[in-house]
C-alpha positions, 0 to 999 in steps of 0.5 A: 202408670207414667214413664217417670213412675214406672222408672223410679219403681224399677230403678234403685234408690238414689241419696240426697243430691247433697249425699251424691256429691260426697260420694262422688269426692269420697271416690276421688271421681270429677264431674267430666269423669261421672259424665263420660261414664254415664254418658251425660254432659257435665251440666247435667250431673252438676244438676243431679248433683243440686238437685234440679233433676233427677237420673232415670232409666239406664243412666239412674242404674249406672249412676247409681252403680257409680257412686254407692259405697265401697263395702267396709273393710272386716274389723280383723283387717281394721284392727291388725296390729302394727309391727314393732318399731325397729331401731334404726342402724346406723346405715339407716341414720343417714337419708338415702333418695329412697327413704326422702321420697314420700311414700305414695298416698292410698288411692280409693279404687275406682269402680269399674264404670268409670276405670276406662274414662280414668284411662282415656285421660292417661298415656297407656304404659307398658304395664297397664294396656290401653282401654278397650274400645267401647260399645257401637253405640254407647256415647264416646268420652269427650277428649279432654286434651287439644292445642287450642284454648281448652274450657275450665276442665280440659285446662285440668285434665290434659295428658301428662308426662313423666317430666310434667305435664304435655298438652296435646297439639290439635292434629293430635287431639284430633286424632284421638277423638277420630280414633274413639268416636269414627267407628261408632259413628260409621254405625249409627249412621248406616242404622239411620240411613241404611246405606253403608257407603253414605254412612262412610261418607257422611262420617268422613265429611263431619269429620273433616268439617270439624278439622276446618273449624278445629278451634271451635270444636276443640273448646265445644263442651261435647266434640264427640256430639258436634261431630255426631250432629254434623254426621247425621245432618249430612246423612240425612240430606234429601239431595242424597236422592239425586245421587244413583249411588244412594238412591236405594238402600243396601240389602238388608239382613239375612236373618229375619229378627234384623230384617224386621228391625232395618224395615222398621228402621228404615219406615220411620220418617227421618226426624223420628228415625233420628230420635228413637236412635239417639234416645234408645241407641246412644243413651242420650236423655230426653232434653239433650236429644230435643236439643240435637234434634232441633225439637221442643222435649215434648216433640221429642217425647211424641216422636219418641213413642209414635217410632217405639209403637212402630217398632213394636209392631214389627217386632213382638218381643218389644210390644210385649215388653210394658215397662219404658225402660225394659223397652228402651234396654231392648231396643239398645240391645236390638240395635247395637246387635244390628249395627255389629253384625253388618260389615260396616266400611273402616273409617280412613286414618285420621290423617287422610281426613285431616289431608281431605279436609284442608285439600278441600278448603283449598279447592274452595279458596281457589274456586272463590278467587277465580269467581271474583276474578271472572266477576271483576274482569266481567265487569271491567269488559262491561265498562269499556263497551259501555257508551259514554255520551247519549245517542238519541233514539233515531227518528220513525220513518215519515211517508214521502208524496205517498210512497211508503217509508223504506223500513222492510217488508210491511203489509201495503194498504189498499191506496199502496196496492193502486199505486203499485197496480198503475205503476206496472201499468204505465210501465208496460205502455212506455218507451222501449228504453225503459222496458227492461228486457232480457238478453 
């Protein structure tokens, strides 16, 4: 039996493609909304929703959750009588601001999948508290509000106030997608690379990366995925293995179901690790996690169950497990267990980042002025000793009646050796005075 027809059994039924749009309107719930909820982009529920595709595992079941219909009132409820007109005073005959103000149109309730997306797109009041903070390694809600330019649906959905409504300025925006997205990130990079410092590090440095290209990211359909891709692209850096820091994984943990996990983990080639961890531990499905992984969805898939088969073997529970998505529900619980129970380093505050970051872009500014500086003054020093007219090249050494050129030491030839021989001879036999002799 197939993955796709072992889901479709397992998962509930789904309406017509046109039947899910309905639905959808019917809650007063918009395309960005579902996607967060889910935890899919808006292209692939707009594709759900005309059907090209269709949802399958743990996305078909939240789905599904999302978008089925409210129960029906009881027909008591439905048919109450309503009360008697009363007529009015004559206190009642003139308009009060009260009785102009038009009464507030009923609302449908919203399912509870989607209440802290709603949430997340609204200023938390003294009455309602803020959202809770969401799972270690369920995929963060985009941030619709920013300073820059917005796409078509941050343009709808920018925080407003009581006077009207307030746009976010981007240290703002950037703030709060730190805020949402830093913690989970941390995890999933400490689960990819096994090391809690580097995990940290490799956060903080997508972080600031985003803040120096903030008007790209702002106006990104996923910021939370630019960051996340930038995160693991950093941790998985080979030059990592230079560093004495990070040359040897942290200990792993003391009880022996979460020791196997981080050894399989951690024996799991990078491009396979990467895989198994945004596909089972983020949620994300199989196009989107060949898009972020630089592989087709086929290269995808087969990295897919080669790291699930290697998994398996080190844990029995998961090889005993048959259906796809029962094993893909595990290896969620599995590894959300393993990133919250290991004391993974806070993130520093959003402004620290933001600091970082423009410090950064300094330091590299200044560093490429005084690069072309020391280039230009090299090549100014080049040009003044250079020469500026042609010296011919000067002239080898000729022999003179047979005495050899003075050019340094050479190795004499034989008619220079008889020549030296019966100098010194002649030297020796004759006058006095040209006999040097030592005093």
């Amino acid at each position: 039996m197939t993955r796709s027809t072992t889901d479709e059994a397992a998962a509930p039924q789904l309406p017509s493609p046109k039947e899910r749009r309905r639905l959808r309107e019917a809650k007063s719930l918009s395309e960005e909304q579902v996607a967060a909820a889910v935890g899919v982009t808006r292209a692939t529920v707009r594709s759900w929703e005309t059907g090209r595709t269709s949802p399958r595992g743990r996305k078909r079941v939240l789905y599904a959750k999302l978008i089925a219909p409210e129960p029906e009132a009881p027909i008591l409820e439905a048919v109450a009588p309503a009360p008697e007109p009363v007529a009015p005073t004559p206190e009642a005959v003139a308009p009060t601001p009260e009785a102009v103000a038009p009464t507030p149109e009923p609302v449908a309730p919203t399912p509870p999948a989607a209440a802290s997306v709603i949430a997340a797109t609204q200023e938390p009041t003294a009455e309602a508290p803020p959202p809770a903070a969401p799972e270690v390694l369920v995929q963060v809600p985009v941030v619709t509000g920013t300073g820059a330019e917005r796409g078509r649906a941050g343009e709808r959905e920018g925080a407003t106030e009581v006077g009207g409504e307030r746009r976010l300025s981007p240290a703002e925006a950037f703030d709060a997608l730190y805020a949402r997205a830093a913690p989970g990130l941390v995890r999933q990079a400490y689960l990819l690379t096994g090391r809690r410092a580097l995990a940290a590090e490799s956060v903080e440095r997508a972080f600031q990366l985003a803040w120096h290209r903030w008007p790209e990211v702002a106006v990104d359909r996923d910021p939370a995925g630019w960051v996340r891709a930038a995160a693991y692209e950093y941790a998985m850096s080979p030059w990592h293995r230079l560093r004495r820091a990070h040359r040897h994984p942290d200990a792993p943990p003391t009880e022996p179901e979460k020791q196997a996990l981080f050894d399989a983990l951690l024996d799991l080639p990078p491009a396979y690790r990467r895989t198994l961890l945004l596909y089972d531990g983020v949620g994300l499905d199989l196009p989107e996690t060949a898009a972020e992984t630089e592989a087709s969805t086929p290269a995808a898939a087969g990295r897919l169950m080669t790291a699930r088969a290697a998994v398996a073997e080190r844990l029995p529970e998961l090889a005993a497990t048959g259906s796809p998505a029962e094993q893909s529900a595990l290896l969620h619980d599995r590894l959300g267990g393993l990133a919250g129970a290991e004391h993974v380093p806070v993130p520093r505050p959003a402004r620290a980042v933001r600091t970082g970051s423009e410090d950064r872009a300094r330091l590299w500014t200044r560093a490429a002025i005084a690069g072309v500086a020391l280039l230009i003054a090299v090549t100014g020093l080049t040009l003044h000793t250079a020469p500026t007219h042609y010296e011919p090249p000067i002239a080898p050494a000729e022999r003179v009646g047979g005495v050899p050129p003075r050019g340094g030491p050479q190795k004499l030839t034989a008619q220079d050796l008889k020549l030296q021989k019966s100098l010194r001879e002649q030297l020796s036999h004759g006058p006095e005075r040209l006999i040097p002799q030592l005093r």
